[in-house]
TORNUFI-187553 format. One record per residue (C-alpha): residue in three letters; x negated, y negated, z negated. Coordinates in steps of 0.001 Angstrom, whole numbers, plus 524288, in hexadecimal, padded with zeros to 5 digits. Layout:
REM TORNUFI-187553
type / px / py / pz
ALA / X / Y / Z
...
This chain:
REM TORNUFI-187553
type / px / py / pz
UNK / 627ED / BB261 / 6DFDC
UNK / 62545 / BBE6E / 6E645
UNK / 6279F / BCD70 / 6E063
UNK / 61AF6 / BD24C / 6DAF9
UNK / 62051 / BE1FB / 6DD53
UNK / 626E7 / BE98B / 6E7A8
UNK / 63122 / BEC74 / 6DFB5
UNK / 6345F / BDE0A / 6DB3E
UNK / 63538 / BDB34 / 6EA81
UNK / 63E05 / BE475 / 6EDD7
UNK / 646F7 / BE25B / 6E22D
UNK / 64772 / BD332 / 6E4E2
UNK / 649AD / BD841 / 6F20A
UNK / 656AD / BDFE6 / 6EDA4
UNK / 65B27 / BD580 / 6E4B2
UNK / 659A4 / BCC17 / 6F0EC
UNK / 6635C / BD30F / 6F8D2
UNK / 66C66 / BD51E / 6EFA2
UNK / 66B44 / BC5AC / 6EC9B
UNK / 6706B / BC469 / 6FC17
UNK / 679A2 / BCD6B / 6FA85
UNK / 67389 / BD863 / 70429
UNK / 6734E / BE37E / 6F985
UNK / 67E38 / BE428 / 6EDA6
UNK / 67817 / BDF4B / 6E0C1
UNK / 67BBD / BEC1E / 6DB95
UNK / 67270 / BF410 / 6E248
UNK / 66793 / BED30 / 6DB6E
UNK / 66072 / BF217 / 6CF43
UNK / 6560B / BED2F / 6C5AB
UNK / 64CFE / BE39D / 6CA90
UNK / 6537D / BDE75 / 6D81B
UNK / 66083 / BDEB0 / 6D04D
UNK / 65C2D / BD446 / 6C674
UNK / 653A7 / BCC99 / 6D0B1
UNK / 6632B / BCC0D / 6D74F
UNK / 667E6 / BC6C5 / 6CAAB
UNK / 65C0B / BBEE6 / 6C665
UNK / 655DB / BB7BD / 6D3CA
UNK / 65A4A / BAEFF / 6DE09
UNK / 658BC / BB299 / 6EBDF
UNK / 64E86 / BAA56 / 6EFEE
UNK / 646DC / BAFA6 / 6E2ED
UNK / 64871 / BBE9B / 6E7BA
UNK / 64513 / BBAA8 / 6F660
UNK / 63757 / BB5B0 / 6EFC4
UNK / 636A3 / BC105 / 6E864
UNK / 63AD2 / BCAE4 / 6F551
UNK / 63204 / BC4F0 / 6FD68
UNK / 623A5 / BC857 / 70112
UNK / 61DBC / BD46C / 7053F
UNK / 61D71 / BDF02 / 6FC39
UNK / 60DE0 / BE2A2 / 700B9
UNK / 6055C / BE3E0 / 6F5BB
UNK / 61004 / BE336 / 6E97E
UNK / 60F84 / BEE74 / 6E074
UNK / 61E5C / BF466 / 6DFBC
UNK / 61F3D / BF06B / 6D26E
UNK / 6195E / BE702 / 6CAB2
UNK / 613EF / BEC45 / 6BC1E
C-alpha cells in the first residue's frame, strides 16, 4: 500500500532507516516514530516507495 501524502512518505521513509539501524530510533518523532514501532520493514518499504509526483503533502 502506497503513502497517499508527502509527508506519510517521508515519515515511513525515517522509520525505515531507523528499522536498519542507519539513524538512532531516538531521533525520530511522531508519525515515522510509531511507523518504527508499529510496521515491519517490508510494510514501510511499500509504503516508502513510489514517486512522490502528484501527492498532496498532507492528506486531510
Amino acid at each position: 500500500m502506497p503513502a497517499k501524502s508527502k509527508a506519510q512518505q517521508k515519515a515511513a521513509g525515517a522509520a525505515l532507516s531507523a528499522k536498519r539501524g542507519e539513524t538512532p530510533k531516538s531521533k525520530l518523532k511522531g508519525a515515522s516514530k510509531e511507523m518504527a514501532d508499529s510496521m515491519t520493514e517490508k510494510q514501510l518499504e511499500d509504503f516508502a516507495r513510489g514517486s512522490t509526483k502528484g501527492k498532496p503533502e498532507h492528506t486531510g
